[in-house]
VMD Tcl script that builds the backbone (N, CA, C; Angstrom):
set m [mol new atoms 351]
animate dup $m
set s [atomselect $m all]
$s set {name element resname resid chain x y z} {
  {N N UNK 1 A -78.054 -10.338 49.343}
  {CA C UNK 1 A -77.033 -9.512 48.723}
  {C C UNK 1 A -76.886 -8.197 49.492}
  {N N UNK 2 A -78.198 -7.607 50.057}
  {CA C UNK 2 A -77.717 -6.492 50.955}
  {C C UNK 2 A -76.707 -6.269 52.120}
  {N N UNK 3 A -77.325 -7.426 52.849}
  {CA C UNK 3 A -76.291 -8.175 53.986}
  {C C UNK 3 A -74.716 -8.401 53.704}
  {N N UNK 4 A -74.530 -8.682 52.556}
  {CA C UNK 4 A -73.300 -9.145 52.083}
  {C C UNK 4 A -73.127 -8.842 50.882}
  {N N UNK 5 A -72.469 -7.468 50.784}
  {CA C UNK 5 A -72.519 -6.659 49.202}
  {C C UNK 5 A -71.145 -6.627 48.562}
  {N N UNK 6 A -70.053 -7.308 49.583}
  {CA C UNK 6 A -69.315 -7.845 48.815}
  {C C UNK 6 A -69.211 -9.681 48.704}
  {N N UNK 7 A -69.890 -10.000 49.066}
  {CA C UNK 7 A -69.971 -11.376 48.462}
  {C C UNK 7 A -69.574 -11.444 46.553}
  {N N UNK 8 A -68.578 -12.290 46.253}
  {CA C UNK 8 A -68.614 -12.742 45.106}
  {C C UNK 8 A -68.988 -14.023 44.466}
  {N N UNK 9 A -68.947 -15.042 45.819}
  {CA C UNK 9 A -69.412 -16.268 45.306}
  {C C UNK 9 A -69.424 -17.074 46.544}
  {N N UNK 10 A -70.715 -18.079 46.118}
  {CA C UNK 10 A -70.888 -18.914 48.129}
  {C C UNK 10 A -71.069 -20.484 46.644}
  {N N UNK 11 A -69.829 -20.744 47.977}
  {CA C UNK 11 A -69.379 -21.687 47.460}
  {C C UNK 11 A -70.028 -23.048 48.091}
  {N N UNK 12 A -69.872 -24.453 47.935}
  {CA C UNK 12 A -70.242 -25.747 48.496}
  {C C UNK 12 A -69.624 -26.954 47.489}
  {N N UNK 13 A -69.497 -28.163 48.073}
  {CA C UNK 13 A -69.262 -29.202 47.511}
  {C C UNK 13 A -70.303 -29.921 47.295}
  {N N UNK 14 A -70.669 -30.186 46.446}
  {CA C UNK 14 A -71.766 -31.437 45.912}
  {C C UNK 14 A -71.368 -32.868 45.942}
  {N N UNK 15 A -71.806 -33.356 46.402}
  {CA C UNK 15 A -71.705 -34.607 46.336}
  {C C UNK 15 A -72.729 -35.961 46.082}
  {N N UNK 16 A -72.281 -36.953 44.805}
  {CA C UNK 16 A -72.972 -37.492 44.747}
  {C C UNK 16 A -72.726 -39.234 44.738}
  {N N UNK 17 A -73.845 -39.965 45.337}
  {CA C UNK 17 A -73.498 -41.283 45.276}
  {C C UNK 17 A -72.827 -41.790 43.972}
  {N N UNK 18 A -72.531 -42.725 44.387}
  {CA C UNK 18 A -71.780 -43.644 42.750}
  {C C UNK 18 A -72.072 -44.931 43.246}
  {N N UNK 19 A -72.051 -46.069 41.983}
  {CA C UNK 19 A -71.768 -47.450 42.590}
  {C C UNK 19 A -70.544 -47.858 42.728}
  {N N UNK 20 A -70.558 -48.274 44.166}
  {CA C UNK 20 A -69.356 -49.038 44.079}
  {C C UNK 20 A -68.069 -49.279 43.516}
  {N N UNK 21 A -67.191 -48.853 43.148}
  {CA C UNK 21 A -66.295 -49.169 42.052}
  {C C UNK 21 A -66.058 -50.683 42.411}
  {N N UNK 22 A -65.412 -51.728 41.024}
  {CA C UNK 22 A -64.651 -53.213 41.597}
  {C C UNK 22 A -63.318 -52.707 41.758}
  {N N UNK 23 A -63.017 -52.143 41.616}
  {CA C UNK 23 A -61.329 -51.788 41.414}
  {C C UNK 23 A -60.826 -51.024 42.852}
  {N N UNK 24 A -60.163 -51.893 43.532}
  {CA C UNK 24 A -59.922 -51.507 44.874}
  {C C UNK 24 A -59.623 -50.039 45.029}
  {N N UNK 25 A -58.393 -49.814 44.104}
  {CA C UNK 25 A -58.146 -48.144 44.242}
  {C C UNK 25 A -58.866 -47.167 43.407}
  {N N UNK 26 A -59.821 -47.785 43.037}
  {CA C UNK 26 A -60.839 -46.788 42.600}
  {C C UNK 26 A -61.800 -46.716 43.786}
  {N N UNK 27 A -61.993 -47.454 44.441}
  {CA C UNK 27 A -62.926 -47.396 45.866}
  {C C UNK 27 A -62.553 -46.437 46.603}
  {N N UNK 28 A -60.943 -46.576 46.757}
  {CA C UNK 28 A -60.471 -45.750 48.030}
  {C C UNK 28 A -60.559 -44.065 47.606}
  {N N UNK 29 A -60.698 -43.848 45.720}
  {CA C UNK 29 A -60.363 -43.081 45.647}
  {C C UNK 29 A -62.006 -41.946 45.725}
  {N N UNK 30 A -63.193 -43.245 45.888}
  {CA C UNK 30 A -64.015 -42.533 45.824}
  {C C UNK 30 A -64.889 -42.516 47.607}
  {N N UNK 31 A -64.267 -43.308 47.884}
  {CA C UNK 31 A -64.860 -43.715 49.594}
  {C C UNK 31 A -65.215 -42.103 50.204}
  {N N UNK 32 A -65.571 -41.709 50.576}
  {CA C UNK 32 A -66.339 -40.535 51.541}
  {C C UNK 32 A -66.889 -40.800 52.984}
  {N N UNK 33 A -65.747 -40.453 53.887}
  {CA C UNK 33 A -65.947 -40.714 54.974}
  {C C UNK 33 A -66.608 -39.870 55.703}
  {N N UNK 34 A -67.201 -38.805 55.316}
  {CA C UNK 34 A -68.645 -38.078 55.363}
  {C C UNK 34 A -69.731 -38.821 55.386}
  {N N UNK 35 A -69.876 -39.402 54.070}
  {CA C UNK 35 A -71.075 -39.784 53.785}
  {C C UNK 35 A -71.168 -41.431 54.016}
  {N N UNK 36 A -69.687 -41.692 54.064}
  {CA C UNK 36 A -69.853 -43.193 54.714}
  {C C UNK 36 A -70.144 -44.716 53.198}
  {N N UNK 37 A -70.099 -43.995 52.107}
  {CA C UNK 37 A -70.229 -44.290 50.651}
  {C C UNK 37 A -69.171 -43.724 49.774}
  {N N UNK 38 A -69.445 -44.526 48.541}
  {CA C UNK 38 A -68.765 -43.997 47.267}
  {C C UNK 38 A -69.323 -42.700 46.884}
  {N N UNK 39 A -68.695 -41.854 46.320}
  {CA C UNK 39 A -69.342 -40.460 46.270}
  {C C UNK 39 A -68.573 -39.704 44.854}
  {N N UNK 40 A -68.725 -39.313 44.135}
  {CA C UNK 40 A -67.818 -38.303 43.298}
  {C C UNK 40 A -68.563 -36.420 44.128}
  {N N UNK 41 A -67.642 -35.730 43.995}
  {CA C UNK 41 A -67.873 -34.087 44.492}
  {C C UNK 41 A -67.470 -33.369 43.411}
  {N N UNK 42 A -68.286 -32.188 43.592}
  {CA C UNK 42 A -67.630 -30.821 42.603}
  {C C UNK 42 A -68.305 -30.201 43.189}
  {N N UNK 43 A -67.293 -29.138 43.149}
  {CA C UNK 43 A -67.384 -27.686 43.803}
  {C C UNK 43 A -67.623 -26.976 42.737}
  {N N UNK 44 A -69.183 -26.279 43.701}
  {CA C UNK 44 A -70.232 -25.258 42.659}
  {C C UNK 44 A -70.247 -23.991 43.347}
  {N N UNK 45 A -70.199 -23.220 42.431}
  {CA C UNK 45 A -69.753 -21.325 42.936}
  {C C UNK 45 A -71.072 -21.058 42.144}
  {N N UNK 46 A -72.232 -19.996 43.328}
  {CA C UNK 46 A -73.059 -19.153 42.645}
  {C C UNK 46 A -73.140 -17.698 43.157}
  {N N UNK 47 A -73.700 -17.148 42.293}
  {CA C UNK 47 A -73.523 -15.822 42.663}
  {C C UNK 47 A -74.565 -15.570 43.500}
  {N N UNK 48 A -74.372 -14.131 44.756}
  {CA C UNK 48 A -75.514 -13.650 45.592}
  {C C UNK 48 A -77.033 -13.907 44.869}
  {N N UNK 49 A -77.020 -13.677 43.788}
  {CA C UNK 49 A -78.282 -13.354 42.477}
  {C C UNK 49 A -78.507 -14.672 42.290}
  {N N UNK 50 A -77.780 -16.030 42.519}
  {CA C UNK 50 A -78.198 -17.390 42.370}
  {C C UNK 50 A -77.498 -17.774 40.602}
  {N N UNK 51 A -77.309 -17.295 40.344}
  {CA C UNK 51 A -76.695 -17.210 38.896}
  {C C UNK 51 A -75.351 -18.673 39.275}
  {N N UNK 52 A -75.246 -19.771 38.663}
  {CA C UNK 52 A -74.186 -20.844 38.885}
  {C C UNK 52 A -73.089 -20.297 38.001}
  {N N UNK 53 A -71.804 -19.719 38.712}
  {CA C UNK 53 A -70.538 -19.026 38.050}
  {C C UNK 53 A -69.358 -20.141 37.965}
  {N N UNK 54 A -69.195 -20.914 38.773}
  {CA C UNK 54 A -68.329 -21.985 39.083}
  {C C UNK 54 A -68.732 -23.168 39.132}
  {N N UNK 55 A -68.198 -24.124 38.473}
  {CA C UNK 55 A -68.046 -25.661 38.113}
  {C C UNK 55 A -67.166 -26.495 38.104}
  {N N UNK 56 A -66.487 -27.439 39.438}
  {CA C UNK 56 A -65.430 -27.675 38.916}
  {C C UNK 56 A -65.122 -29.211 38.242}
  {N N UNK 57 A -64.282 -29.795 37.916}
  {CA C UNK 57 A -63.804 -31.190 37.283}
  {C C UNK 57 A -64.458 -31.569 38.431}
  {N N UNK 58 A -64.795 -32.765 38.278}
  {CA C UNK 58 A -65.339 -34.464 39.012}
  {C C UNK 58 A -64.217 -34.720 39.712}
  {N N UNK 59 A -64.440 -35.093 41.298}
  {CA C UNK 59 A -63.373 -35.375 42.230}
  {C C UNK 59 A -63.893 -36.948 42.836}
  {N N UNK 60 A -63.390 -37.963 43.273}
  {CA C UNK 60 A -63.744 -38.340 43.839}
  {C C UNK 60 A -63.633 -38.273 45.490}
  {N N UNK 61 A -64.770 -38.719 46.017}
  {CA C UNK 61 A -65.546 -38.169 47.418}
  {C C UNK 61 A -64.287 -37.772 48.720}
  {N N UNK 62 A -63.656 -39.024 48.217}
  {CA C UNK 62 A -62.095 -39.038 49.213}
  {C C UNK 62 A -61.378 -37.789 49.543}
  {N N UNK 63 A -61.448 -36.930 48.381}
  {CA C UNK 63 A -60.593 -35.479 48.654}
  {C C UNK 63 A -61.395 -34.407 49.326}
  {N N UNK 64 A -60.643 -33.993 49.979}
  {CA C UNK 64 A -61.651 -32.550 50.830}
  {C C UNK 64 A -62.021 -31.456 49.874}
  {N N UNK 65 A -62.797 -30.967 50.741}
  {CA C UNK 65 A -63.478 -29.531 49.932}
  {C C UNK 65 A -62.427 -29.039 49.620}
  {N N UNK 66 A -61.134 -28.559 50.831}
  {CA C UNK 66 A -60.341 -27.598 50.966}
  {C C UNK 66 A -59.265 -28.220 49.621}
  {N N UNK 67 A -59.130 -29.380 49.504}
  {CA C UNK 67 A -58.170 -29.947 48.163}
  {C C UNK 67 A -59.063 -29.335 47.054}
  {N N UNK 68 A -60.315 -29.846 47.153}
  {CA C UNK 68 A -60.908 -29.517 45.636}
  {C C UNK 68 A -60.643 -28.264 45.147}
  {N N UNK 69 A -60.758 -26.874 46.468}
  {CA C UNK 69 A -60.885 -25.744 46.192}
  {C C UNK 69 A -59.636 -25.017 45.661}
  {N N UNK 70 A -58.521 -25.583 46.384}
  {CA C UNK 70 A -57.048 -25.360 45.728}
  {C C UNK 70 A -56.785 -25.955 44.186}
  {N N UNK 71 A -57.494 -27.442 44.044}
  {CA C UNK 71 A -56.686 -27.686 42.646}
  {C C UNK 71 A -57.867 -27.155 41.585}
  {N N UNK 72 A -58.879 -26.538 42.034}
  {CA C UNK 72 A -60.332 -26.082 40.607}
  {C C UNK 72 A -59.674 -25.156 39.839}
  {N N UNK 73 A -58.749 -24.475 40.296}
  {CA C UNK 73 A -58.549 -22.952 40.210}
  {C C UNK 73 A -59.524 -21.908 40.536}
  {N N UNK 74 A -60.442 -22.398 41.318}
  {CA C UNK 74 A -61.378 -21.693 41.624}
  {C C UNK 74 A -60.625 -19.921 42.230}
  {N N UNK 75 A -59.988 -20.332 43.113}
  {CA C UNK 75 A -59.259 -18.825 43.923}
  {C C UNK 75 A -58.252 -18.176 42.902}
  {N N UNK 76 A -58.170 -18.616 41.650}
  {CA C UNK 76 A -57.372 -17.756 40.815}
  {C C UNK 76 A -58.468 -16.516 40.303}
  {N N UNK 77 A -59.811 -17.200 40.310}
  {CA C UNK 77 A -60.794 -15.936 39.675}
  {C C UNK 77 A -61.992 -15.342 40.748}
  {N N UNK 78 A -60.707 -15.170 42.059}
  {CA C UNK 78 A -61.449 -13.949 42.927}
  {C C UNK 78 A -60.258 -12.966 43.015}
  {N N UNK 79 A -60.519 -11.762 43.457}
  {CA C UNK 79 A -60.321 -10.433 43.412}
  {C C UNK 79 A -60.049 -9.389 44.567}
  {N N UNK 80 A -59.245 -8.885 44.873}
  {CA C UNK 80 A -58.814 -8.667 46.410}
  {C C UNK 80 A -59.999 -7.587 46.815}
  {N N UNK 81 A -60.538 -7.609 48.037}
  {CA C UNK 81 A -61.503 -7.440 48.032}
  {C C UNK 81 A -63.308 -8.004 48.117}
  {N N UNK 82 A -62.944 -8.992 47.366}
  {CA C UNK 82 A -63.983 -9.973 47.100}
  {C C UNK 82 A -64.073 -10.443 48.477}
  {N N UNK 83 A -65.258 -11.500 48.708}
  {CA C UNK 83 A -65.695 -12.102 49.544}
  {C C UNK 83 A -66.403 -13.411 49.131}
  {N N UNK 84 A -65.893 -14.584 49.993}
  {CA C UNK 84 A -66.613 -15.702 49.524}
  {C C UNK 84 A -67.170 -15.983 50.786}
  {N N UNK 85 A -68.654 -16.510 50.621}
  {CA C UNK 85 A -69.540 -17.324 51.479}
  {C C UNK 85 A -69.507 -18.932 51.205}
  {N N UNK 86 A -68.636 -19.495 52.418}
  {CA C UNK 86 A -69.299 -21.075 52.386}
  {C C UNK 86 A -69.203 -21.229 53.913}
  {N N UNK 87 A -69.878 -22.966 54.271}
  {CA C UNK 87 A -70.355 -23.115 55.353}
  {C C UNK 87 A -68.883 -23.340 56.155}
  {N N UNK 88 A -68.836 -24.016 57.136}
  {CA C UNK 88 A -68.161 -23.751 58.283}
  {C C UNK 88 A -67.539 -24.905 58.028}
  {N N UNK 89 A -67.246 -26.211 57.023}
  {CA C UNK 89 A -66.675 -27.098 56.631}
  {C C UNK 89 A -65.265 -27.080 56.033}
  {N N UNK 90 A -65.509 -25.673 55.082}
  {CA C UNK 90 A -64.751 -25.060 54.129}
  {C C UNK 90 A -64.010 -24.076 55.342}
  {N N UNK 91 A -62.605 -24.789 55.057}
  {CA C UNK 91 A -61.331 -24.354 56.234}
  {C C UNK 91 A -60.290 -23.847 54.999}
  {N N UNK 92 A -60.563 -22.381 54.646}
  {CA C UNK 92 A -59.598 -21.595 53.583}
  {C C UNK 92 A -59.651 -20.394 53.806}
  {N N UNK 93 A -59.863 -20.065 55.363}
  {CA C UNK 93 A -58.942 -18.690 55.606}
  {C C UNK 93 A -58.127 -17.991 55.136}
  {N N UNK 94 A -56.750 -19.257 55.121}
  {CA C UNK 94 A -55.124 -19.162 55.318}
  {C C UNK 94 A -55.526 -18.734 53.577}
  {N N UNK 95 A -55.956 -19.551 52.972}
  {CA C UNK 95 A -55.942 -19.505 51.331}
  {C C UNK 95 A -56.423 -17.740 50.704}
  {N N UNK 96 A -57.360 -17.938 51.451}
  {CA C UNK 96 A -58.311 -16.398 50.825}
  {C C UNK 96 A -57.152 -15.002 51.759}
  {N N UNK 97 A -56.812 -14.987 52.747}
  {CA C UNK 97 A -56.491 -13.949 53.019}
  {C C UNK 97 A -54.917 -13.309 52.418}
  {N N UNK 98 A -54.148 -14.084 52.006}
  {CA C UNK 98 A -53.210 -13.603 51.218}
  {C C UNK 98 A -53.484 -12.862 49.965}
  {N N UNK 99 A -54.197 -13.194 49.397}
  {CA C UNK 99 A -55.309 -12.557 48.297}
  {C C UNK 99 A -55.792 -11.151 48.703}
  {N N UNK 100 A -56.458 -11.011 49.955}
  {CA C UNK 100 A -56.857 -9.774 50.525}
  {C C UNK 100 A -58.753 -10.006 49.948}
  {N N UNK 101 A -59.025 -11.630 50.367}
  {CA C UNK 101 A -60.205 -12.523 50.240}
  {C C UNK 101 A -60.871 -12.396 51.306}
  {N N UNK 102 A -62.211 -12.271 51.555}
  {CA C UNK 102 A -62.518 -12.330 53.036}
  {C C UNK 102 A -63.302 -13.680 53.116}
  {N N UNK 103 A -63.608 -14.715 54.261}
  {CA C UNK 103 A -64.403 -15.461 53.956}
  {C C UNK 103 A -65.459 -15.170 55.222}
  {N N UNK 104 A -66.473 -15.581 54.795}
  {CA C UNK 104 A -67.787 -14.907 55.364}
  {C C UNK 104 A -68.674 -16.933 55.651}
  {N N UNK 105 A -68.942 -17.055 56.926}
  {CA C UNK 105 A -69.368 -18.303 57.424}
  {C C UNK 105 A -70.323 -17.981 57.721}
  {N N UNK 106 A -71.791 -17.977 57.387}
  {CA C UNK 106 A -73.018 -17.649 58.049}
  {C C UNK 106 A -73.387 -18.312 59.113}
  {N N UNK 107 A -74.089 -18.281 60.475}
  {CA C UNK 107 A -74.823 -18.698 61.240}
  {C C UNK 107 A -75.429 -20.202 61.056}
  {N N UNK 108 A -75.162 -21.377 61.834}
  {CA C UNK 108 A -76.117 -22.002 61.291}
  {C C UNK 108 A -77.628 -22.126 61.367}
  {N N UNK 109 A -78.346 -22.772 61.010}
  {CA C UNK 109 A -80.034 -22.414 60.509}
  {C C UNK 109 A -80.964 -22.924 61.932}
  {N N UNK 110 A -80.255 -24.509 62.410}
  {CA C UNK 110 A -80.676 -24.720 63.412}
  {C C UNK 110 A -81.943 -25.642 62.282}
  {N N UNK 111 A -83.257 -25.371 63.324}
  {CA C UNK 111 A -84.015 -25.873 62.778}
  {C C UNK 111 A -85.422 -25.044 61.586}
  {N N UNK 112 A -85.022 -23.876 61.606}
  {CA C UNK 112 A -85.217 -22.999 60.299}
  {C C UNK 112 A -84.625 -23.694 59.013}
  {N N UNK 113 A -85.763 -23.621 57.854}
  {CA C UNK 113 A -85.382 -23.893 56.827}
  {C C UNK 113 A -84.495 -22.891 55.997}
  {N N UNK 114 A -84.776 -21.146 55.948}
  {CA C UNK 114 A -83.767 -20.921 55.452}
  {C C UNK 114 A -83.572 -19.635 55.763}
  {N N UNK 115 A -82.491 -18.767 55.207}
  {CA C UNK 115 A -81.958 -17.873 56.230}
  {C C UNK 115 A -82.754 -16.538 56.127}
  {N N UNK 116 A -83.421 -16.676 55.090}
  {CA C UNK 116 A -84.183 -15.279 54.766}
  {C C UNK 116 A -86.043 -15.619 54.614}
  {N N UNK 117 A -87.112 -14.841 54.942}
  {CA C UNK 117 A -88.199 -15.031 54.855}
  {C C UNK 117 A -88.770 -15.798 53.390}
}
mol reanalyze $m
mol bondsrecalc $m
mol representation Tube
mol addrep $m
């Protein structure tokens, strides 16, 4: 939080296996060509303090972060000024800076487990 004292929320997509659907367009709708599986995602917002502020509806795996993050309403409850942290996946520049949003991409870790002692 010192590092980044306007951070309001570091965002990520979760994602989790599912079985299989039988229903063809339920497959396609959950297929994740990330993960190469069926997957449902939701996008989870926590605060610098670790506090979980954001939750969104169940997506299936098929839709991008950048879809999920537009239809959550997640960017209706940041604040000009604000700052969001997510990884380098999450492509919402264009989204946050009309807002007067900054987005903040940390370094990656490499082979460090994590970014602070």
């Amino acid at each position: 939080q010192r590092r980044y004292p306007e951070t309001r929320s570091i965002i990520d997509c979760l994602e989790l296996q599912v079985q299989r659907p039988s229903s063809l367009l339920e497959k396609s709708k959950t297929f994740s060509q990330y993960k190469s599986r069926n997957t449902f995602k939701v996008l989870v917002g926590i605060s610098p303090d670790g506090l979980v502020t954001f939750v969104s509806d169940v997506w299936g795996g098929r839709v991008s972060d950048r879809e999920i993050t537009v239809q959550s309403g997640f960017l209706a409850l940041l604040e000009y000024g604000d700052s969001v942290m997510a990884d380098k996946g999450f492509e919402i520049i264009d989204l946050l800076a009309p807002r007067g949003v900054s987005l903040n991409v940390p370094p990656r870790l490499g082979s460090q487990k994590r970014l602070s002692r």
